[in-house]
N, C-alpha and C positions, 0 to 999 in steps of 0.2 A: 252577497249583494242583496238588499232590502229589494222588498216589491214597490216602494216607493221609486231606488233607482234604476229599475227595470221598466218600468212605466216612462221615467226620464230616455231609457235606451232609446223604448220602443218609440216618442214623438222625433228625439236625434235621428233614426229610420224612418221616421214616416217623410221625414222633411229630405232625406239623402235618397228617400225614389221619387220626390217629387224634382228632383236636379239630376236622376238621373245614374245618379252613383251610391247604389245600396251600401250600408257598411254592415249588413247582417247575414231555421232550426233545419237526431235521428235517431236512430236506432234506438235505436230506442232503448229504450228503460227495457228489461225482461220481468216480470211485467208489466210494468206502470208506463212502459214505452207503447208503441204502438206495436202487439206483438205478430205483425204480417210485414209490411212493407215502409217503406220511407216515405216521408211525406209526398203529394200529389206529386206528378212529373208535369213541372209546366215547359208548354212549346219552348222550344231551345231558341235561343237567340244567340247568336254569333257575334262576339266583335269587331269591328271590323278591321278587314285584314290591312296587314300593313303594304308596304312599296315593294318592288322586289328588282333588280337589276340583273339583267340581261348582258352580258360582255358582248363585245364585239366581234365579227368573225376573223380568223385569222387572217393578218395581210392588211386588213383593212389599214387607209393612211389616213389620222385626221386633219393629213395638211396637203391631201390633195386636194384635186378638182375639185371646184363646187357642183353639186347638182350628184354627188355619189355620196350621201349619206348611211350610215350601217342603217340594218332591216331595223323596220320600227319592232320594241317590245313589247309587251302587256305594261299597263300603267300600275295593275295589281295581282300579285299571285294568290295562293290560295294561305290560308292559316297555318303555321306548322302543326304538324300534329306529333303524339305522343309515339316517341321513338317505339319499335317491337323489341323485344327481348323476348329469351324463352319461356315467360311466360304471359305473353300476349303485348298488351300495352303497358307501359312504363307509368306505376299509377304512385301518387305521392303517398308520404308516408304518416305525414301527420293529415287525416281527414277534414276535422271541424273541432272545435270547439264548444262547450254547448254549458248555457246558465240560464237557470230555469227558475221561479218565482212564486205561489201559490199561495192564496190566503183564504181561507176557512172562519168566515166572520161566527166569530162566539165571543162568550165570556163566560167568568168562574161562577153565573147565577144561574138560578134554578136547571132546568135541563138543558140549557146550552153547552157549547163545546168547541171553541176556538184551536184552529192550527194554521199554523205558519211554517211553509215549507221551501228549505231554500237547498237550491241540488247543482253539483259542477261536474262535468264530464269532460274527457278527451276523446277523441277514437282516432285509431292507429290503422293502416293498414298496411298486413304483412302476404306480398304474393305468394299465392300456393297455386301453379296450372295458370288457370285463364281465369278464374275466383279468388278472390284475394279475403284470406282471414281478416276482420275486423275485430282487432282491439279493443275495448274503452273502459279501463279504472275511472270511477267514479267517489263522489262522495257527498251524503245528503246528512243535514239537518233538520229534525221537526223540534219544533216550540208548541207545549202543550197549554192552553188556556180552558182549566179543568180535567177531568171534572168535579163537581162541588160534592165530595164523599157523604157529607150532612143530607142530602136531598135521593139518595139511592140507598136498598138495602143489600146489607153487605158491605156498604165503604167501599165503593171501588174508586180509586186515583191511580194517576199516572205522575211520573215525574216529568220534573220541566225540560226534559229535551231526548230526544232519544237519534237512533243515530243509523246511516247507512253506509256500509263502505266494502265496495263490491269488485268484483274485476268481469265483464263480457266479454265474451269468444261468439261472434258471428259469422255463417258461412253460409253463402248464397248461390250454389254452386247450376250453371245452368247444364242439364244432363243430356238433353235433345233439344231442339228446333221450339218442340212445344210444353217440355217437363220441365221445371227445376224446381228447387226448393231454399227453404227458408229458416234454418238450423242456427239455434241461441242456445248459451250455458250461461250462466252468472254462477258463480260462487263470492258470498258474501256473508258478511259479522252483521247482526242488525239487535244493534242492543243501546241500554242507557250508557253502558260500561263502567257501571257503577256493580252490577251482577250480567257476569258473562259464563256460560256456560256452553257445554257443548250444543243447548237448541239455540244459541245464539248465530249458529254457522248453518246456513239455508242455501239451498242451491235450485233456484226457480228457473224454468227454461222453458222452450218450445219447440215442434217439430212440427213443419208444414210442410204439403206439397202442394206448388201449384201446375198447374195444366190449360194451358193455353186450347181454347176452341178455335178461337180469331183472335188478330192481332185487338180487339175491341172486347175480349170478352176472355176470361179466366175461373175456371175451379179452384177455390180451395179447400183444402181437407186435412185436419191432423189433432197435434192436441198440446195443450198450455197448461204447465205443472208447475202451480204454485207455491205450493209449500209451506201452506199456513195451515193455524188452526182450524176455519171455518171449510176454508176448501184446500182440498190437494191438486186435485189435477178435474180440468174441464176439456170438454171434445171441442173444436174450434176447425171454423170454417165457414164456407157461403160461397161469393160470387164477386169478383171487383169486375166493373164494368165501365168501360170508358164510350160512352156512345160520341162523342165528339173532343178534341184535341183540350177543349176545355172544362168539360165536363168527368169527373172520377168517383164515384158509387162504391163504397169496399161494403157491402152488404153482407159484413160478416160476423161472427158470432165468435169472442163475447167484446167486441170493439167497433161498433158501424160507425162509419163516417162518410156522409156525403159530401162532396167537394165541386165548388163550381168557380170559375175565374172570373173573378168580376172587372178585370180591364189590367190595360197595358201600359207602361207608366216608363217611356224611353228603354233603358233594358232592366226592368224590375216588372215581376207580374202579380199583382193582388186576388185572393183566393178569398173565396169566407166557404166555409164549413158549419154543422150541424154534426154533433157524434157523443156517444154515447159509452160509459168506459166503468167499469170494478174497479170502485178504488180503496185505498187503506194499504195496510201490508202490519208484518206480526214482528215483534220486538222482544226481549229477555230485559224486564224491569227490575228495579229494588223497591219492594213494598215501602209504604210510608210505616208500616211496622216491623220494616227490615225483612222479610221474605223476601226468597228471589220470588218470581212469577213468569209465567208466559202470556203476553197479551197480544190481542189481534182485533185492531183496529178494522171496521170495513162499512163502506155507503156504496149508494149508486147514484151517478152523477149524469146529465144532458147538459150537454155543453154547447154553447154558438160562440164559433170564432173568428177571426181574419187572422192571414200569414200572408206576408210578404216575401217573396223570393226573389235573389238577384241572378243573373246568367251565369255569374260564378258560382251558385250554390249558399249564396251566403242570404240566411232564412234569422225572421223574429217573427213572432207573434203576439198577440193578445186574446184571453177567452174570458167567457163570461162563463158559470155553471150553476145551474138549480141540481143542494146536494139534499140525498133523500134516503131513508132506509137505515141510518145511521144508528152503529152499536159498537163495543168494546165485548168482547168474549175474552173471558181470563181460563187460563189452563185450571186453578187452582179450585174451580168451580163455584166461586161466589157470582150470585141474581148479576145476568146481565145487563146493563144501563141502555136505554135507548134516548136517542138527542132529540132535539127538536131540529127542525128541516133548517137549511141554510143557503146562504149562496158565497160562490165561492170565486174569487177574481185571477186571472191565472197570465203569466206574460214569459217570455225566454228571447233569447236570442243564440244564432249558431252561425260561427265565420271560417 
């Protein structure tokens, strides 16, 4: 899906919570997801429940006397809920959906650097206890625009597209009242596949614990193992803090994102956010001189966005990003190229 029809999605959504009935993002990416928690948890809203019929009691004649009607019922019961099985509630098995959008404004002149990044996910959920494994094969494409090897020394270029295709195992198991934690594995091929090799197969993940003070206030602490060339593994943590049902702060390091609800829209609730994120990820190329290589894209990005969520869980978004810090490191150790600064326009949706 182009960012072009993603942008289409996202007004089809803006117009399905202004009637009412959302048709629309988790888990993230390990990295590139959000690598602590799921997007904000906005106030639940309930359906409303449906009729429910009360039988009569026994005996009762509806062709008796007038003036002996059966007991009056409730005119409404309560929602069904998800039957218990032995391992807790009965949770479905296909999660969400999730297509995601990015565009990295450059061109093939002087220090500029264009990418275009288009990425499809499932997630699966398979019960284990009262925690349920989360699944999600994925698969991303980036279109490289640049860079212009004439203008850096050493010739460094990338080819036009390089590739992601991953499988996640998430587990978010709660251990006490106040502990649980937050456990990702990806194992993933990330190359042109044009030169695949054994550094073509990366296995970036994370392990978090978080620790409840108040129901309003959480520790996090652990650490996010990426697997690239620039960096391997960062210590990650801080503080999410919800001081009010619409207000969400993850004050954490190396992904902050503050979150506040900007209004309530029948059963759909609009968010906009402010966050901050590592981005790039590392690839196994074929030189424009026929060499393999290993190359590792990376920037730092400040992003403003709004997400829409419906009461079913069905989420789209739009972001805007100022990207910055931007370079190519090559295993092969030819002068690394540095970009010039960019902005980056970012959209998804997840049902």
């Amino acid at each position: 899906m182009s960012l072009r029809g993603l942008v289409a999605a996202w007004l089809l959504l803006s117009a399905g919570v202004a009637f009412g009935q959302p048709r629309v993002q988790f888990p993230s990416m390990v990295p590139e997801g959000s690598p602590y928690t799921a997007a904000p948890s906005a106030p639940s809203i309930a359906p409303p429940p449906g009729p429910t019929y009360t039988p009569p009691p026994a005996g009762w004649d509806p062709y008796g006397a007038a003036g002996t009607p059966p007991p009056a019922a409730p005119a409404y019961g309560a929602p069904p809920q998800a039957p218990e099985t032995l391992y807790g509630k009965a949770t479905r098995f296909l999660q969400e959906i999730d297509l995601d959008s990015a565009y990295l404004a450059g061109n093939n002149t002087g220090n500029n650097l264009g990418i275009n990044d288009e990425d499809i996910s499932a997630t699966f959920a398979i019960p284990v206890f009262r925690n349920p494994f989360l699944v999600t094969p994925g698969f991303a494409v980036h279109l490289w625009d640049g860079p212009n090897s004439n203008n850096f020394a050493g010739s460094p270029d990338m080819p036009p597209r390089t590739y992601d295709a991953f499988l996640d195992a998430t587990w978010k198991p709660q251990i006490t009242p106040r502990l649980s934690a937050d456990l990702a594995f990806r194992a993933g091929i990330y190359t042109d596949f044009d030169f695949v090799s054994s550094r073509s197969v990366r296995f970036p993940s994370r392990g978090l614990g978080l620790f409840a003070i108040n129901p309003n206030l959480q520790l996090v602490a652990g650490v996010v193992y990426f697997d690239r060339l620039s960096v391997r593994i960062l210590p990650a943590g801080g503080v999410i803090w919800m001081p009010t049902p619409d207000t969400r702060w993850e004050v954490l390091f190396p992904r902050p994102k503050l979150s506040q609800r900007i209004t309530t829209i029948r059963n759909s609730n609009l968010w906009g956010y402010v966050s901050g994120e590592y981005g790039g990820n590392t690839w196994t190329i074929r030189r424009a001189d026929g060499s393999g290589d290993v190359v590792d894209y990376n920037d730092l990005r400040l992003i403003l966005g709004t997400e829409a969520i419906g009461y079913n869980g069905t989420r789209g978004y739009i972001e805007v990003g100022y990207v910055f810090n931007r370079r190519i490191l090559y295993r092969s150790g030819i002068p690394t190229p540095h970009f010039h600064d960019t902005v980056m326009v970012r959209a998804g949706i997840a049902f």
